[in-house]
LOTOR-426708 format. One record per residue: residue in three letters; x, y, z of N, C-alpha, C in turn. Coordinates in pm, whole numbers, plus 50000, padded with zeros to 5 digits. Layout:
// residues N
alaXYZXYZXYZ/...
//
This chain:
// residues 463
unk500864988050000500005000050000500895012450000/unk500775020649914501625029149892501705042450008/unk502325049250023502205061050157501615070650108/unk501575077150208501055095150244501565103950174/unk503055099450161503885111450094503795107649925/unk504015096749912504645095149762503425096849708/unk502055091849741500125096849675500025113049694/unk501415123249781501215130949772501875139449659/unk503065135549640504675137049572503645134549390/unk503185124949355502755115149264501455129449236/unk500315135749310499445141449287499715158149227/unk501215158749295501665170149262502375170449147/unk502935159349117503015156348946502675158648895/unk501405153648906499995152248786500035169048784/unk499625176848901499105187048813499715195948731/unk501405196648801502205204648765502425197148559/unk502265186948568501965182148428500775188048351/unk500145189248430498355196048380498805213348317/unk499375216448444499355229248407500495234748339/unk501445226348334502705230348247502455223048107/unk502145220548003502615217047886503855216047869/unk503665203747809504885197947748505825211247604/unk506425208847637507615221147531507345214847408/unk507135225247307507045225247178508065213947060/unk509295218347135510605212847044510575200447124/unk510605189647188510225181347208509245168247155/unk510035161047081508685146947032508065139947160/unk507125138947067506225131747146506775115847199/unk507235110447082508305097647107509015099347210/unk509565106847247510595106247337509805111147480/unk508955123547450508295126247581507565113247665/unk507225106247554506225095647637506645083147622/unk507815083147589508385062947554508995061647722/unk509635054147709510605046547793511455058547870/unk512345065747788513515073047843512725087747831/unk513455093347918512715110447986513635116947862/unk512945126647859513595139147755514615141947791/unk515065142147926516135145147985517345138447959/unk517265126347889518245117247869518315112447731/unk517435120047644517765125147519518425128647434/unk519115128047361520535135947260520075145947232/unk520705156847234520485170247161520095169947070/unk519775161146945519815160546813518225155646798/unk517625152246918516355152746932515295165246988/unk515885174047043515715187247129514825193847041/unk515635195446899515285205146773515015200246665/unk514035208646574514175205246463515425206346330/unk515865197146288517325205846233516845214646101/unk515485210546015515615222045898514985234645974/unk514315237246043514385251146091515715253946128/unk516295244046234517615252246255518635257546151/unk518245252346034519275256445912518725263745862/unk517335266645873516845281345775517075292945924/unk517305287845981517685302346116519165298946064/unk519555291346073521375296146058521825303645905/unk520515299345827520755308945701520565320645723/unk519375325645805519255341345804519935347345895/unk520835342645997522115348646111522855346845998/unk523505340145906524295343945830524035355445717/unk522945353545679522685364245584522665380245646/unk522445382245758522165389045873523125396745894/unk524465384645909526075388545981526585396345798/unk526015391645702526975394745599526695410345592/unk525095414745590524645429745569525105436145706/unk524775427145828525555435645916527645444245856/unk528045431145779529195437145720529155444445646/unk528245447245566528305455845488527905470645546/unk526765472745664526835484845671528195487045769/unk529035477145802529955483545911531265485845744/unk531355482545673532245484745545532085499745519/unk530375503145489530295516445447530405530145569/unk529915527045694530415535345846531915533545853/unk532905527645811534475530445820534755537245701/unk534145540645615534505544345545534125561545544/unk533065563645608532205573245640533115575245764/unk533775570745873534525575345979535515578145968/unk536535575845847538005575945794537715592945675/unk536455593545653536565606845576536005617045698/unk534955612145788535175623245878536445624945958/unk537295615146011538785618146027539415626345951/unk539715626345822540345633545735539615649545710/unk538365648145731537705661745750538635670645858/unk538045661945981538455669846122539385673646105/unk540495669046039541985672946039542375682745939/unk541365682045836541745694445737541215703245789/unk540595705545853539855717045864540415724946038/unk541415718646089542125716446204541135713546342/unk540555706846293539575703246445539935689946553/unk541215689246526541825678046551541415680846703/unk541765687346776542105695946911540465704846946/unk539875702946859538215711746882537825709947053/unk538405696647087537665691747260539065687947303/unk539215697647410540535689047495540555680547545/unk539595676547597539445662147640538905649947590/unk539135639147651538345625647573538095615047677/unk536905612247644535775609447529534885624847495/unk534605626547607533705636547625534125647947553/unk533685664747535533455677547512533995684247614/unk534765689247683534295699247770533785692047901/unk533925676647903533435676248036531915670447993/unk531385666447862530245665347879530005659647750/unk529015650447684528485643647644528525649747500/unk527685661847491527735668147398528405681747359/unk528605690747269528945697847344528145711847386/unk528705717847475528255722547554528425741447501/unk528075747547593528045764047547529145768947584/unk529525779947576530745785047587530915792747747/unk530155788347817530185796647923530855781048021/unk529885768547983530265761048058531655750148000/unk532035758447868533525754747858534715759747850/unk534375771847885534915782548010535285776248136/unk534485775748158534455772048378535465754548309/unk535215747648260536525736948246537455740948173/unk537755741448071539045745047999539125760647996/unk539515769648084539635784648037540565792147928/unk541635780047948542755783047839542735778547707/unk541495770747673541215764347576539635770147519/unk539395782147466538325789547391537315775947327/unk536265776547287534945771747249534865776247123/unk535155769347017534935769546864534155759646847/unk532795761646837531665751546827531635742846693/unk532415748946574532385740446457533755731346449/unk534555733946474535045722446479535065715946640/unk534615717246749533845705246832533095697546842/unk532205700246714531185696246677531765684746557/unk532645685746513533105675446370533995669046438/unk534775677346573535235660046636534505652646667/unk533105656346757532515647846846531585639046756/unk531055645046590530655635046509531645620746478/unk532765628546463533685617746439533815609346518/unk533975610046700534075603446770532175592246792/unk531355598946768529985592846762530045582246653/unk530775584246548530635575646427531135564646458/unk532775564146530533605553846546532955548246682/unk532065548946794531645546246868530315536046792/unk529945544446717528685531946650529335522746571/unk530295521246551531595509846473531815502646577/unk532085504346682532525497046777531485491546824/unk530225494746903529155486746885528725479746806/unk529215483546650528155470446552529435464346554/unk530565459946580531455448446600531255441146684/unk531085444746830530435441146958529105427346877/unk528095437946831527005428746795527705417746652/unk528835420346615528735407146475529015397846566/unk530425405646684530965393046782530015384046823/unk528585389246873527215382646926526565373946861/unk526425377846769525715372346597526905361846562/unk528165360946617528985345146520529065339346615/unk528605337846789528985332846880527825324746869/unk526555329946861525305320646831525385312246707/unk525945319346612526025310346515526935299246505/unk527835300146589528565289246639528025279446743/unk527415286346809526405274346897525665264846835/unk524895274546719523865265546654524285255846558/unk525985259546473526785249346407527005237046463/unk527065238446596527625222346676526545219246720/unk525495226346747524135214146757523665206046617/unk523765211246513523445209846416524725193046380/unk525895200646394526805190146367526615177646445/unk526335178946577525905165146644524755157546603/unk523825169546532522345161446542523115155946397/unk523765154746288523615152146194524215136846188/unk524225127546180524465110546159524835109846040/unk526715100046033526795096345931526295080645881/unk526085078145763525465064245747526805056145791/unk526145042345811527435032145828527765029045737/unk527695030245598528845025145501528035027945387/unk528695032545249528565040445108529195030645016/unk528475032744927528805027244856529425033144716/unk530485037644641531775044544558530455057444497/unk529455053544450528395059544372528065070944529/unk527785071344618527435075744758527955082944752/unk529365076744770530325084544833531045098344762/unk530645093544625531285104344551530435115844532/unk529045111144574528035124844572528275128044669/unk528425122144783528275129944926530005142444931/unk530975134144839532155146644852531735155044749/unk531585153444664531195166044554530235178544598/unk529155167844700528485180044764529085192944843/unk528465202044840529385216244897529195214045081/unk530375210145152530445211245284529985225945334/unk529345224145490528725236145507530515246445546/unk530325259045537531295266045578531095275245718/unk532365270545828532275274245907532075291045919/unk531345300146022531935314446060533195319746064/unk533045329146065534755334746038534825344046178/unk534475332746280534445343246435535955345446498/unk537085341646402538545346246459538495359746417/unk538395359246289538245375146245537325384946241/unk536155382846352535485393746420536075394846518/unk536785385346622537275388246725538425402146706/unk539655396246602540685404046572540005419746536/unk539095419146462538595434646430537745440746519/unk537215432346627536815440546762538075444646828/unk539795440446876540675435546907541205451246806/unk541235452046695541695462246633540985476746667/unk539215474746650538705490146680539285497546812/unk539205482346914539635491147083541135498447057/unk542015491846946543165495646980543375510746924/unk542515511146808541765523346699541495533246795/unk540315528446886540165540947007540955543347063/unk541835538047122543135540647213544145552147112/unk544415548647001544465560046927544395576746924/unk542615569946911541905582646905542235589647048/unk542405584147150542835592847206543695596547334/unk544995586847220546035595147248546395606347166/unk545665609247059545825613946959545375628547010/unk544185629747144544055641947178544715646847303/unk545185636547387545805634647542547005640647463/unk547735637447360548965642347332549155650547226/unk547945656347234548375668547125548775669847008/unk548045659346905548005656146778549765650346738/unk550435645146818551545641646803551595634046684/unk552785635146573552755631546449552895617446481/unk553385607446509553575596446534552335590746565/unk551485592246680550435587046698549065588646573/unk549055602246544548365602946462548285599346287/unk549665592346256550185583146125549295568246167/unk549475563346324548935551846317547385551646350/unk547365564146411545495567046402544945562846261/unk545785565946160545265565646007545505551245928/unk546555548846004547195537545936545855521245968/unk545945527246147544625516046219542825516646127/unk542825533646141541205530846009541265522845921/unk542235525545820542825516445715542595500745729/unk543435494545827543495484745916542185476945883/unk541285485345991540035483446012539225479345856/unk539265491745791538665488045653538765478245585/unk540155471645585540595466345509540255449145580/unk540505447145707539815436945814538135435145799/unk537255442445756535805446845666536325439545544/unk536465444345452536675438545295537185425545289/unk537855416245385538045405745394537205397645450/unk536505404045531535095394745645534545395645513/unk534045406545450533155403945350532905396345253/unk533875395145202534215385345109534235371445160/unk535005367745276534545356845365533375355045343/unk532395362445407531315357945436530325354445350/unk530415364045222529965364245074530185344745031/unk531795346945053531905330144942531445321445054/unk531455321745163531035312945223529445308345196/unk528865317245255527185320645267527095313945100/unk527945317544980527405310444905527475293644889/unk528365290044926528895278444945527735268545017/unk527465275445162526245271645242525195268445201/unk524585275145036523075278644997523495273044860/unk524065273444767524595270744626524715258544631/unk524085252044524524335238344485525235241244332/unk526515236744366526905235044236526945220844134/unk526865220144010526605208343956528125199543932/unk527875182543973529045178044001530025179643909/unk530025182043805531095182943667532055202743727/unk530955207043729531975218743783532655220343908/unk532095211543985533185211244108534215202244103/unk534425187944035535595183444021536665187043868/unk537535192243924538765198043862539715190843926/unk540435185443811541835176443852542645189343929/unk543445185844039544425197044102545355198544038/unk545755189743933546785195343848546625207443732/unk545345208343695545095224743617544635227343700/unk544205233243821544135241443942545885249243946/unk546665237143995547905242444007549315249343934/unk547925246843801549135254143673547995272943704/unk547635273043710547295285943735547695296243825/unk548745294043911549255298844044549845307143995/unk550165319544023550765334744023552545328343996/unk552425333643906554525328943855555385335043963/unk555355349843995555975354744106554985363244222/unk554595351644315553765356544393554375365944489/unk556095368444507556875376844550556285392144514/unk555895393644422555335409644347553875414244404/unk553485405744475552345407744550552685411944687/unk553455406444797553825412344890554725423044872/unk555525425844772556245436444733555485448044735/unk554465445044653552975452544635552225454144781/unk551955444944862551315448944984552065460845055/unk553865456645076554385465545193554495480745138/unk554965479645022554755495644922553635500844935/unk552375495544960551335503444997551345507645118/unk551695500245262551425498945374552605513945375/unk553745517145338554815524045347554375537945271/unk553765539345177553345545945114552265551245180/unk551265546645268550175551345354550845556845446/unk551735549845545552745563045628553115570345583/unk553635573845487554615584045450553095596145410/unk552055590545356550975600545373550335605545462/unk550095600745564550075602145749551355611845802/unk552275607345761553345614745833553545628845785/unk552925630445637552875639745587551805650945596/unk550755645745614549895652345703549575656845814/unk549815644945901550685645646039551585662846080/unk552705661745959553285669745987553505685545911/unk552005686745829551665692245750552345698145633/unk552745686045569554415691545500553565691945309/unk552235691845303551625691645233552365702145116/unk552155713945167552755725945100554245725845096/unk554805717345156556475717745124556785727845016/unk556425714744885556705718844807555655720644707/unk556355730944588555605740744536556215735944382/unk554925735344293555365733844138555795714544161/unk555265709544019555485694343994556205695043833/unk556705689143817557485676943923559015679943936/unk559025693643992560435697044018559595704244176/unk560475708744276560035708744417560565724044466/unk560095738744452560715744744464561735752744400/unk561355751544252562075754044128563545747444150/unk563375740144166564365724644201564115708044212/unk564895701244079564355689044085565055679444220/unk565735688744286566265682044378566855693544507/unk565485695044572565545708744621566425704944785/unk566645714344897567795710944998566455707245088/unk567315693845168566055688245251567195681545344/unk566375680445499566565676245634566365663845645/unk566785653745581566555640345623566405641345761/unk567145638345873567585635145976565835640746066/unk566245656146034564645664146142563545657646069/unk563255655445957562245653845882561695640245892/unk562365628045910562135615246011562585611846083/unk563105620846220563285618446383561985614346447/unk561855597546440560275595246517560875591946659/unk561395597046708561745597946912561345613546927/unk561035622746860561255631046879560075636546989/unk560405644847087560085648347203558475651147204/unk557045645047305556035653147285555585669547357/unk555595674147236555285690547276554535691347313/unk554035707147320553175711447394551385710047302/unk551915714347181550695711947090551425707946950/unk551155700646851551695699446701551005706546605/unk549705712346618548755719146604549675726146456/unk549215726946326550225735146247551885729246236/unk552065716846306553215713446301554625722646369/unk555605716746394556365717646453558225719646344/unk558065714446290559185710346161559535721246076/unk560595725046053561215737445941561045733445791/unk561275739345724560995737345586561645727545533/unk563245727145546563755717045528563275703545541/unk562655704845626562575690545727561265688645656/unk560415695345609559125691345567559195685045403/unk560235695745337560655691045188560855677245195/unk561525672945259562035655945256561015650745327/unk560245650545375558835647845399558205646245258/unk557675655745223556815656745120557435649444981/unk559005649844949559395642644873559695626044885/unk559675619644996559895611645006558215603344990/unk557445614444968556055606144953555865606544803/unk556425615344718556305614744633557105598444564/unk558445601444612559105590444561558615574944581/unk558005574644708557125560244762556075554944635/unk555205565444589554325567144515554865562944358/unk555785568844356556415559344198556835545944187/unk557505540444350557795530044391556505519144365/unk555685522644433554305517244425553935515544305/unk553815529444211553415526644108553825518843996/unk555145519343981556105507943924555905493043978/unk555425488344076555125472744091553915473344014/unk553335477944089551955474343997551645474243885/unk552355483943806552665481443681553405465843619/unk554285457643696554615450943682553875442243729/unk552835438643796551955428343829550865432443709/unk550555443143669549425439843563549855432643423/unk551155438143436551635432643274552385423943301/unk552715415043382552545397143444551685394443410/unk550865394243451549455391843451548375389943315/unk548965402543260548325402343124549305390742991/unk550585389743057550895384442955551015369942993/unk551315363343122551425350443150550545346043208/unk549565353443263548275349543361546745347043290/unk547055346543149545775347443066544685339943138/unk544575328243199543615316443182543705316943378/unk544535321443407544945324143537543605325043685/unk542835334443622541835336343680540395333143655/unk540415319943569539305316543524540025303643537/unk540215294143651540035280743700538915270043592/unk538265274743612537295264143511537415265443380/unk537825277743340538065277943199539035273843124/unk539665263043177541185256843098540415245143029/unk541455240342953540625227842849540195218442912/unk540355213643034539945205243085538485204743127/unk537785222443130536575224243191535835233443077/unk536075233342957535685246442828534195236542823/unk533985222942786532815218842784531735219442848/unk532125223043007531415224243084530375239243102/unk531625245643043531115263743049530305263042912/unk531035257442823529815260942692528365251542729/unk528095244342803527105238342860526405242342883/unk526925251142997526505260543123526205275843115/unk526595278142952526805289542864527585303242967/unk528405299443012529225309943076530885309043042/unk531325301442951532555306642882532835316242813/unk534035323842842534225335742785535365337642792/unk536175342942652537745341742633538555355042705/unk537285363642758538005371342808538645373342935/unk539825374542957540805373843062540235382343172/unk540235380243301540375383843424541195394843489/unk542125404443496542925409943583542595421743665/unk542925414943784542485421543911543165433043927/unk544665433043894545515447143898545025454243795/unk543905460343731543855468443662542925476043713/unk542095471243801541535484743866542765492243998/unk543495481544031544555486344150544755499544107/unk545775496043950546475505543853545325516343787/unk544455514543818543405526543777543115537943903/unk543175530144009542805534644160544745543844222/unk545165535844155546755544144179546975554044069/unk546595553343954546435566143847545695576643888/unk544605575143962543385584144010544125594944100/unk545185583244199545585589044312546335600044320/unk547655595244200548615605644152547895614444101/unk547075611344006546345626543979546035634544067/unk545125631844177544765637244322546025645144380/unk547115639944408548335644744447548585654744399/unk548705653944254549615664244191548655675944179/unk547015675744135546125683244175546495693944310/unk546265686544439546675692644526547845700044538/unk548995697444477550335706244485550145716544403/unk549435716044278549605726444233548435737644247/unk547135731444320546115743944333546145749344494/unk547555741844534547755741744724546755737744797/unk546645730444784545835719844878544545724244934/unk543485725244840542125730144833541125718844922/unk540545721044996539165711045114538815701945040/unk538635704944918537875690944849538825679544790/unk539395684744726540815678844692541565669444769/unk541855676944872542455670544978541745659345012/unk540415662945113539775647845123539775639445068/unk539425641044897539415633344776540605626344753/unk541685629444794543105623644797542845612044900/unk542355619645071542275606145158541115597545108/unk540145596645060539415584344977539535580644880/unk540505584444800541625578044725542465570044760/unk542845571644904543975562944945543185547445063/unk541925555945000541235541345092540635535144952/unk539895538244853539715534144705540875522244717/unk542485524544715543605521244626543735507944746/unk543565509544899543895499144956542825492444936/unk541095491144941540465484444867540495479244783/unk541095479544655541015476844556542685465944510/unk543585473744653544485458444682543855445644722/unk543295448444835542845437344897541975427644848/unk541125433144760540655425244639541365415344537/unk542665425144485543625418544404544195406944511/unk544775414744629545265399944643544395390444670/unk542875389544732542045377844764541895367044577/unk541865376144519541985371944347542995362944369/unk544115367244405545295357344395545085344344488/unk544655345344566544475336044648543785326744609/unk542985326644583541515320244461542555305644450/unk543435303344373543835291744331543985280244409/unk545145288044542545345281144623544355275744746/unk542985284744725542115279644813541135268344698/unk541315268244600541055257044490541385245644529/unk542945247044517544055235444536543225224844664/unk543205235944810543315227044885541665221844895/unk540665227144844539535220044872539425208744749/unk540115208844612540325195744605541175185644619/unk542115188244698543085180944781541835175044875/unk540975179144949540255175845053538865166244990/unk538745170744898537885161644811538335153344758/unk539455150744707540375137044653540215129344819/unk540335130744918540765123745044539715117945072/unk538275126045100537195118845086536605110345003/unk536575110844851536425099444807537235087844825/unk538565092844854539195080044873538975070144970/
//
């Protein structure tokens, strides 16, 4: 005869069963067989095609989230370059804040804090946009970080719930590798570009704690850059991936012997990093030049001063130990010292421009078939099939070399009408155009070798 307690324990069951319903995601099989839900596999919890049309739209989600954080750096790197032409570098002595305050404030109450530091409301106002802009950058990184952490959760439920069969048979097996594997998130490289903005802010402001010091403020410019360019790679990530995820490609176009994969590889892939650091060197030397406002150095192109080789300060002109003053405000540096400034950016700029010249006409002359993987004889049947063969060649360095033609123009513009507001800016989104339009070229290059190894990885599986 059963007790007091357990007819009591047993009644309180029942109702709390009555009045709780059973959970939605839960089968009924499992709720009511033998074994408790509780002792269930995860892979029973959920449904997995909802979970894959939710992991499609967090991905589709994370990609536009990239895209509007692509076009806000780009929009924060020209209000940077604003603030600074227009000298509002210094508009708020302090940071984060105005004056002590959120927004900014009137001139009476930025008085009573900074007295030695006057209230020019237009340019306090184009720092503190600037600083609002890069603050909403840093939050929508925050949220992609959020958005790939779930989507990583929901990858390994998904991966557990999924069962492989016990044994295939050659016909199986070769569909199941041909099929497109799902592609993981790219949550290392949201981490690194959250990891980059904080370091971006730290920047920003040391950049006002120290009084527009040329040094800090080269890598203030150099880090936007950074940033942008850490964007254009998620993007593209996320782009080929997300297609990969959703795209069924047909089996004839995904198997390519790796041996015409591997005749397509860049002859001197040396001219590409040659090409990366010439840019990266070439962006300082434009920072430093601004930095140290050596813009106007010189006068008349392409001789410097009615001199093709006018007298210049190496030594003052790149001393980076050099002491922090009181303000850099207008710069600090003698003429000398600015000439070799301003010429040494010029000279970077031919440097630059001369590789790239030599990677397009590589390119054009040995790279014909180079960038069209499927289009070698081994795969021409497939494209006239598929009606997307086309003899015309690929090259990625020709917008580089269009985006570096633009630039020099911009340059030399500016020297000779002395460095006019519009111009100028137009120069700094020029110099974000030209690193865009690297980072592209080199992901182009890459193309082969990320060929190579996914059918290296597909040869292994069928085997």
């Amino acid at each position: 005869m059963p007790s007091l307690s357990s007819l009591s324990s047993t009644r309180f069951r029942q109702r709390g069963a009555a009045i709780l319903p059973p959970p939605p995601f839960v089968p009924p099989s499992i709720l009511h067989g033998k074994r408790s839900h509780l002792s269930a596999p995860p892979s029973a919890l959920f449904d997995t095609s909802s979970t894959q049309w939710r992991l499609c739209r967090m991905w589709r989600a994370s990609l536009k989230l990239t895209s509007v954080m692509l076009v806000l750096v780009i929009f924060v790197i020209a209000l940077g370059a604003w603030t600074r032409l227009v000298d509002a570098g210094l508009g708020c002595p302090d940071w984060p804040g105005c004056y002590g305050a959120l927004v900014v404030p009137d001139a009476q109450v930025a008085s009573l804090h900074s007295p030695h530091h006057p209230l020019e409301s237009y340019k306090a106002w184009a720092e503190m946009i600037h600083r609002y802009a890069a603050s909403s950058l840093g939050l929508a990184a925050i949220g992609l970080v959020i958005l790939g952490l779930r989507i990583k959760r929901l990858e390994k439920l998904v991966s557990r719930s999924s069962k492989r069969p016990p044994s295939l048979n050659r016909s199986q097996s070769l569909n199941k590798a041909t099929a497109t594997s799902p592609a993981h998130f790219p949550l290392t490289a949201c981490w690194l570009l959250l990891g980059v903005l904080l370091v971006q802010g730290a920047f920003g402001a040391f950049t006002v704690t120290l009084k527009l010091w040329p040094q800090v403020v080269t890598l203030h410019l150099l880090g936007g850059l950074a940033v942008m360019s850490l964007l254009v790679v998620l993007w593209l990530t996320l782009r080929q991936r997300l297609g990969d995820r959703t795209l069924v490609r047909p089996r004839a176009e995904i198997e390519i012997a790796p041996a015409a994969v591997q005749s397509t590889r860049l002859h001197q892939p040396w001219l590409v990093t040659a090409a990366v650091v010439a840019l990266i060197v070439q962006l300082a030397l434009g920072g430093w030049t601004s930095s140290n406002y050596a813009g106007l150095a010189c006068t008349g192109f392409p001789g410097c001063n009615d001199s093709l080789w006018p007298t210049m300060d190496w030594g003052e002109g790149f001393h980076l130990t050099q002491d922090v003053g009181p303000s850099y405000l207008y710069g600090q540096l003698h003429g000398e010292a600015r000439t070799a400034i301003h010429m040494a950016h010029r000279g970077g700029a031919l440097l630059l421009g001369g590789i790239l010249m030599a990677l397009y006409w590589r390119q054009r002359r040995y790279g014909r078939w180079q960038w069209r993987v499927t289009a070698r004889a081994e795969a021409r049947p497939i494209h006239r099939a598929l009606g997307k063969f086309s003899g015309r060649p690929h090259n990625p360095w020709r917008w580089v070399l269009v985006c570096w033609g633009l630039q020099a123009v911009l340059g030399i513009a500016n020297v000779l009408w002395w460095l006019p507001l519009d111009l100028a800016l137009a120069h700094t989104l020029g110099a974000v155009a030209l690193t865009g339009a690297l980072v592209l070229g080199v992901h182009e290059t890459r193309k082969p070798r990320e060929e190579i190894r996914l059918a290296n990885t597909r040869d292994h599986a069928i085997k």
